[in-house]
C-alpha positions in Angstrom: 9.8 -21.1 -0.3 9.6 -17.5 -0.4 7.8 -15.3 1.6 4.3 -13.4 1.2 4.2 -9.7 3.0 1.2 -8.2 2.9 1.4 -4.2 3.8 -1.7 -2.8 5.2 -2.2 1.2 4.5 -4.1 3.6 6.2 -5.9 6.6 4.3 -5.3 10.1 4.7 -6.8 12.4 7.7 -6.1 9.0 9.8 -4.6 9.4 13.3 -3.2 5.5 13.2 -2.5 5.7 17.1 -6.3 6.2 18.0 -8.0 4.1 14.7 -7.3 0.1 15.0 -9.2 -0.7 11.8 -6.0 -1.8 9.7 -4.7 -3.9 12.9 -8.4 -5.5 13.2 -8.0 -6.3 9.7 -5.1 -8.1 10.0 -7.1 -10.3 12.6 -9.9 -11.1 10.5 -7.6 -12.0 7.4 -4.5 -13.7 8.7 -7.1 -16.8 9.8 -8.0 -17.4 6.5 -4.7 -16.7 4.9 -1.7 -18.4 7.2 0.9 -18.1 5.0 1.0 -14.3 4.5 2.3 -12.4 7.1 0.6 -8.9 7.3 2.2 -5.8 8.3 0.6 -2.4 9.2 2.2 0.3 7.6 1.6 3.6 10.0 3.2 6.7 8.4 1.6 9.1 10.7 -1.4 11.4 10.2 -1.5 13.6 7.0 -3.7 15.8 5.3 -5.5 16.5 2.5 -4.0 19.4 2.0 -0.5 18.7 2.5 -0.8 15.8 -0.2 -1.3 18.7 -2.7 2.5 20.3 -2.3 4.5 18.5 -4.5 7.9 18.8 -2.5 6.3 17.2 0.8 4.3 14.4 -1.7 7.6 13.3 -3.4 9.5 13.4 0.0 6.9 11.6 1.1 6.5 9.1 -1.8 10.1 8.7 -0.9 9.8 7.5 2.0 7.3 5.0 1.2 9.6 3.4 -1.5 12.5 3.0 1.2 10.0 1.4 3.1 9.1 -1.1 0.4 12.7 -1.8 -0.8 13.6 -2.5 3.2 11.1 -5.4 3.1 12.9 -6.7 0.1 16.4 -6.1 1.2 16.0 -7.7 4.5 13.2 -10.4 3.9 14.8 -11.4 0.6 14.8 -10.6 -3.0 12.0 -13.5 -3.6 9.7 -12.3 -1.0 6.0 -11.3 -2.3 4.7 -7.8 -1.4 1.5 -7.5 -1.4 -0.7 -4.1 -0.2 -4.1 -3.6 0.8 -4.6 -0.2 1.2 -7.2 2.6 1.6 -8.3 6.5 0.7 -5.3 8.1 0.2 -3.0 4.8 0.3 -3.9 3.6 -3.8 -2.9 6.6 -5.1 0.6 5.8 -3.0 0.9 2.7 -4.4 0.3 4.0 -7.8 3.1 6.3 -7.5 5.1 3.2 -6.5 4.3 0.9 -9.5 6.8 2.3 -12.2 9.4 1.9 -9.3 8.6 -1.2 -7.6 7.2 -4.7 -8.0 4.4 -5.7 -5.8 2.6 -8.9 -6.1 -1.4 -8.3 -5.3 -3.1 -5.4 -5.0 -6.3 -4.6 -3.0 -7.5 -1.3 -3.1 -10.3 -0.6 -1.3 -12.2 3.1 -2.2 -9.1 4.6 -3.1 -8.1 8.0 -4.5 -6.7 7.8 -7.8 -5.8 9.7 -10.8 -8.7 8.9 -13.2 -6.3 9.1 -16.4 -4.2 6.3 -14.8 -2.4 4.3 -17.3 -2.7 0.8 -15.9 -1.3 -0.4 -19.0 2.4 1.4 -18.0 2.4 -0.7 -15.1 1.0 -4.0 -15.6 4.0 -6.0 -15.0 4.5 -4.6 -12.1 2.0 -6.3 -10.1 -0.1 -9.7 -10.4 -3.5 -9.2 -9.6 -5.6 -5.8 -8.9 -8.9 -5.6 -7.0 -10.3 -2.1 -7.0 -13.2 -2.0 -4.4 -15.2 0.9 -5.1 -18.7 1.2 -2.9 -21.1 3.2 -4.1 
């Protein structure tokens, strides 16, 4: 049996060592869920503003996709990643699609490029839910 990862992301202007809210995520999930061990993803604090600069963003998307492919290459080529991620963390993900194959998507009020072509990407993942609250 393969496994199930699921990568929790912070947003941007998040200070992950003084916010808990992705690790008390994890607490109310995993219960309901056994089988799918979840992972918090902290890649520091970032800005707004710094997300504009394309040399840090693609650095940065970089990064992120080393990440991803390190979950892969050491959990196993079958493993299922799955990401739940927030604010600034979609819009990461989206970046990620055309390179790498996640298996279920939860975004929750996410910032992404309205002209997104879902279509480009759609066998890339399994299932989307886009939570948006108004």
């Amino acid at each position: 049996m393969s496994r199930h990862i699921c990568v929790i992301l912070h947003g941007s202007k998040v200070d992950p060592k003084l916010t808990c809210w992705a690790e008390q995520l994890e607490w109310i999930i995993q219960p309901q869920a056994p089988s799918i061990e979840f992972v918090t993803r902290k890649y520091g604090y970032v800005t707004e503003w710094r997300t504009a600069f394309g040399g840090y963003r693609e650095r940065w998307l970089e990064e992120q996709l080393i990440y991803f492919n390190h979950i892969k290459a050491y959990c196993g080529p079958t493993t299922k990643v799955s990401v739940i991620a927030h604010s600034f963390g979609p819009w990461i993900i989206s970046q990620l699609l055309p390179k790498f194959e996640f298996h279920n998507l939860i975004y929750m009020m996410g910032a992404m490029d309205e002209s997104y072509d879902w279509n480009e990407v759609d066998q890339q993942f399994s299932r989307v839910l886009n939570y948006w609250s108004p």
